[in-house]
C-alpha positions in Angstrom: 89.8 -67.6 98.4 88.9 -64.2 99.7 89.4 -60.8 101.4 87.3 -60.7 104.2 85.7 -57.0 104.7 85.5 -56.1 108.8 84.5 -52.4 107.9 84.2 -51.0 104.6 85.2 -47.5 105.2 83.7 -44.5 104.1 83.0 -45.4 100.4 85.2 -48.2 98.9 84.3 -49.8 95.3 85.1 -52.6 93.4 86.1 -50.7 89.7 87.5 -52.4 86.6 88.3 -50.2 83.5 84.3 -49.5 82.9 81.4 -49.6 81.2 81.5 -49.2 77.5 78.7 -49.1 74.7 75.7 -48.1 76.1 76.0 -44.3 77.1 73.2 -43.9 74.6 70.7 -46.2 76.4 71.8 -43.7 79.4 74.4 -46.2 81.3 77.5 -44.2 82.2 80.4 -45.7 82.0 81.9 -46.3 85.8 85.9 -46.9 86.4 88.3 -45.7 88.3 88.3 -42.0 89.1 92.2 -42.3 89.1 93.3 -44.1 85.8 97.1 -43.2 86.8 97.0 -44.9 89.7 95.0 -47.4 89.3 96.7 -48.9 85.6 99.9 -48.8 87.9 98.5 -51.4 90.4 97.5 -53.4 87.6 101.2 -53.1 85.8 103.2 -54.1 89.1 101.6 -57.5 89.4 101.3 -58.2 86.1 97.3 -58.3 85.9 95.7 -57.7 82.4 94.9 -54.6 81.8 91.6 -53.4 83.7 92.0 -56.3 86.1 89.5 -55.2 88.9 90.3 -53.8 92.2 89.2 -51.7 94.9 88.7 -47.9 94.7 89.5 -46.7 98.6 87.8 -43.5 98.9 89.1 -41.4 102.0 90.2 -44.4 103.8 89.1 -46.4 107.3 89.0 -49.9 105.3 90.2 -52.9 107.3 90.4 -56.1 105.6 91.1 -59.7 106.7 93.1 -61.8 104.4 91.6 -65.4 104.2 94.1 -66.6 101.7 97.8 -65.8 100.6 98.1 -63.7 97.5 100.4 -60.6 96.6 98.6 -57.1 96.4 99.7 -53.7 94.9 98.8 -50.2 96.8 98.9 -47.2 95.0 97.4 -43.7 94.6 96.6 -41.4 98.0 98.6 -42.1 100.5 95.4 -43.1 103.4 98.2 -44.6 106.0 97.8 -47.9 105.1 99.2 -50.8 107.6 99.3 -54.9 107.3 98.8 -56.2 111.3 100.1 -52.8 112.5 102.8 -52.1 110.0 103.0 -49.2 108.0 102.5 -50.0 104.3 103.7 -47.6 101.6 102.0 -47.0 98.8 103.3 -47.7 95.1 104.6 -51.0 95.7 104.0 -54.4 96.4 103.4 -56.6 99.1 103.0 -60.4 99.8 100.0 -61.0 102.2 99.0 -64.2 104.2 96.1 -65.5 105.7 95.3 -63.8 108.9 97.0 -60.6 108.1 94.7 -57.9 108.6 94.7 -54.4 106.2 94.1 -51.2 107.7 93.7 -47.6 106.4 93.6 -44.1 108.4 92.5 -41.2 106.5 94.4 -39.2 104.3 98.0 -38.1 104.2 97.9 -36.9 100.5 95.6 -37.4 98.1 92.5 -38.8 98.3 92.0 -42.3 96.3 93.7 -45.4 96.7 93.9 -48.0 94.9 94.5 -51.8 96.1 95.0 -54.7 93.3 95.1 -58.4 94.2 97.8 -61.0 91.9 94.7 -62.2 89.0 92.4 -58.9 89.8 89.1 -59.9 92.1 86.5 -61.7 90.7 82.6 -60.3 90.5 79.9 -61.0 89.0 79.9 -59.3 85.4 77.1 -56.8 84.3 77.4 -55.0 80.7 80.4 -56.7 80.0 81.8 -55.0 83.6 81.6 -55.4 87.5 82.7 -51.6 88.2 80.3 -49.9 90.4 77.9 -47.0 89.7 75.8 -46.9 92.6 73.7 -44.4 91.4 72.6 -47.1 88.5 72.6 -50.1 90.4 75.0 -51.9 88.5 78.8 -53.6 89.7 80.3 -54.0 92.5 80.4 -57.3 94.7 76.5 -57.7 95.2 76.1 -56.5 91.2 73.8 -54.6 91.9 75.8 -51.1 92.6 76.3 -52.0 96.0 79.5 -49.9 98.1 81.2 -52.1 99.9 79.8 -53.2 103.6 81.1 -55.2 106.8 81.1 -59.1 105.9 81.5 -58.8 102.0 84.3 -61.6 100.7 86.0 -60.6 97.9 86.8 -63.2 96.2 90.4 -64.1 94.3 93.0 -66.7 93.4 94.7 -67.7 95.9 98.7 -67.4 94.9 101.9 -67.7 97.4 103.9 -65.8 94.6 106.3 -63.3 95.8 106.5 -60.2 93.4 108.9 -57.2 94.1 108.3 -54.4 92.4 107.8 -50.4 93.0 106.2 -48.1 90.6 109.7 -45.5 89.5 109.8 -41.8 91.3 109.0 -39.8 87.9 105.7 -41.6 87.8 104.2 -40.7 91.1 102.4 -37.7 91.4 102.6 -35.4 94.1 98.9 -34.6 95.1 99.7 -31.8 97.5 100.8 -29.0 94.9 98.8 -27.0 92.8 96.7 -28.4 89.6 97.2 -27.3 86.2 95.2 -29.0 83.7 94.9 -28.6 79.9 91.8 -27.9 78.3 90.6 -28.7 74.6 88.1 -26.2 73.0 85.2 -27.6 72.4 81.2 -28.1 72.7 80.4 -24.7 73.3 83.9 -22.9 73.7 82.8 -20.0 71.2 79.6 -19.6 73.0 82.5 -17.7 75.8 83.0 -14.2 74.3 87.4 -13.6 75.1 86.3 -11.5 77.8 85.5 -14.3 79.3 87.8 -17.0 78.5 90.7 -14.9 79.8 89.3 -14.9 82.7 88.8 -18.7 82.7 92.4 -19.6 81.9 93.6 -16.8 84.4 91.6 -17.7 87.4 92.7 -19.8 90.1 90.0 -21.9 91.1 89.0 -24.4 94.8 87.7 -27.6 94.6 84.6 -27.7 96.3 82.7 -29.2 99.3 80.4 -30.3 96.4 82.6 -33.1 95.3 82.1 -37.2 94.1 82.3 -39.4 91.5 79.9 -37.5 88.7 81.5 -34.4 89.0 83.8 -31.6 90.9 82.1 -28.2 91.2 84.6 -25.2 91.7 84.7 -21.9 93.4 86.3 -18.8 91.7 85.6 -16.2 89.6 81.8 -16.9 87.4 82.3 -17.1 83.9 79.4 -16.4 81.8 78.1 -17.9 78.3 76.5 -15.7 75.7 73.1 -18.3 76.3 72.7 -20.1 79.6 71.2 -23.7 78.1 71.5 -25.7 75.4 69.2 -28.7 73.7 70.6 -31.5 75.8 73.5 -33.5 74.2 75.9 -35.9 75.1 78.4 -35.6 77.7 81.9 -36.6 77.5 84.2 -37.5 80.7 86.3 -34.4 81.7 83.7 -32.2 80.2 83.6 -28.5 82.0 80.0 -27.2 82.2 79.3 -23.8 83.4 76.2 -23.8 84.9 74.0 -20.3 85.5 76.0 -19.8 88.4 79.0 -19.6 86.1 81.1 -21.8 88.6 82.4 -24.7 86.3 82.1 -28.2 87.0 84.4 -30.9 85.5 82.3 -34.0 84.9 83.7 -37.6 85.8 83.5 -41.1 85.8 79.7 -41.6 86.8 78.4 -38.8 84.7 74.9 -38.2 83.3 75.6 -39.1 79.9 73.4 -36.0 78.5 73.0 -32.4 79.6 72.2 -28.8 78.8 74.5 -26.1 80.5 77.2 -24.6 78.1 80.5 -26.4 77.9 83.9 -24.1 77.8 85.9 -27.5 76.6 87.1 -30.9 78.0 89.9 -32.1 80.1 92.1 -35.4 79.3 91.5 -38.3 81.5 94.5 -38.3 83.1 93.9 -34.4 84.0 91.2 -35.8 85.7 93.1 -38.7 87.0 94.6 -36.0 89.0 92.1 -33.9 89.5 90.3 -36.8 91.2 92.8 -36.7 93.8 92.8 -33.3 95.2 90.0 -32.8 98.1 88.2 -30.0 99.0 89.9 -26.4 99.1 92.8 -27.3 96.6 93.9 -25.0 94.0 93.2 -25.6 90.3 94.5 -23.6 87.5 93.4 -24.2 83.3 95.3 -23.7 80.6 94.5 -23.9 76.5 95.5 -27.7 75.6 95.2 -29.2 71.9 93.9 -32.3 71.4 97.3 -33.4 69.5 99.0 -32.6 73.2 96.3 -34.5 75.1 96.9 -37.7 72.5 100.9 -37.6 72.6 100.7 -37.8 76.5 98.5 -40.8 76.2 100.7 -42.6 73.8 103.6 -42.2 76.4 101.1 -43.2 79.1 100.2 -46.3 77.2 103.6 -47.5 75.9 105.4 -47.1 79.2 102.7 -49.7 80.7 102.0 -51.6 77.8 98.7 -50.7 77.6 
């Protein structure tokens, strides 16, 4: 059976893990801007791995349940409630048909996650459903689509009752401050140590200028001995500095080539977090190598059997 969708909110997607193997036929890759958050949804109901679910962007989605499953919330915190009942965030919950899903705007953070028992089922494109409207590929429709009043989203209907919470050290707090690690990279040397210091010692704001390709941030300009390169591939969590010399991390929906200088590269669960911080937050870098970035994803991946 199904979700019903009575309004879709202000942008909410249907994401699996992503898109893989054709970045050099241009196709980004898609997934979840939050891979913390959203791995955790999958882990509390037991879903495999990259199981899809829907990416809640600011909030105001209300749902009607036309079946019985169990779902998992997790990520921002968007004052979620089931028939007027507050729902907290990363746990579970047992739903039944009728009961209606609800979410206000943000308390902290910014993307939330919501995972049904089995993952929804879409229509696969490139070996994925995740959306990239931009592309028109994933999502319900398949073709890139957001999500919009009178979508069903379909799943398996299950009256299993799963209990389960995701553990206090592994939920982020959204509202503090942002340091992320950075591995040199690209066209780190092309940054005399003039202005590298100044980099790693800035304190930077998230933008108005923010959405799934990339975060631009406000701070002090840092400036590259040559202001373009030959185009080249662009990996996620990729800092460019434009000619403006305001950097902008590069996410999930991407351009999968580009020409501005590149100071280095964030891990994707920097940008899991970074992904999760709105407009006017504070965001500090620090030198990162690559050995740190891979030890933290081994522990990420062996604490949820990924």
């Amino acid at each position: 059976m199904s979700f019903e969708v009575i309004n879709p909110g202000i942008l909410t997607l249907l994401q699996d893990a992503g898109r893989y193997g054709y970045q050099h036929l241009g196709v980004t890759t898609g997934g979840p801007m939050d891979e913390h958050a959203f791995a955790w949804a999958n882990h509390l109901l037991g879903n495999a791995a990259g199981s899809a679910q829907l990416e809640i962007t600011y909030g105001l989605l209300q749902l009607r349940c036309l079946a019985d499953t169990c779902i998992a919330l997790t990520g921002a915190d968007l004052g979620a409630r089931i028939n007027g009942e507050p729902l907290a965030p990363w746990s579970t919950r047992r739903v039944r048909k009728g009961d209606e899903i609800a979410f206000a705007t943000p308390l902290s953070g910014l993307r939330a996650y919501l995972a049904v028992l089995g993952g929804f089922q879409a229509e696969v494109r490139l070996g994925s459903c995740a959306t990239v409207c931009r592309e028109g590929l994933g999502g319900g429709d398949g073709a890139g689509g957001k999500l919009r009043a009178g979508d069903i989203l379909r799943f398996e209907p299950s009256r299993a009752l799963i209990e389960a919470r995701v553990p206090a050290w592994a939920i982020p707090d959204y509202d503090r401050p942002l340091a992320l690690g950075v591995m040199a990279g690209y066209q780190h040397d092309e940054f005399d140590i003039v202005q590298r210091t100044k980099f790693y010692s800035a304190s930077y704001k998230v933008s108005q200028n923010i959405d799934r390709m990339g975060y631009r941030l406000s701070g002090d300009a840092i400036a590259p001995a040559r202001n373009g390169i030959i185009s080249e591939g662009i990996a996620f969590g990729a800092i460019q500095i434009p000619s403006d010399g305001q950097p902008i991390v590069l996410l999930r929906d991407r351009q999968t080539i580009g020409g501005y200088p590149k100071i280095g590269c964030i891990s994707a669960l920097g940008a899991a977090q970074l992904a999760q911080r709105g407009p006017g937050s504070q965001v500090h870098f620090h030198p990162m190598d690559v050995c740190e970035a891979e030890a933290q994803r081994m522990i990420f991946n062996h604490r949820l059997c990924l």
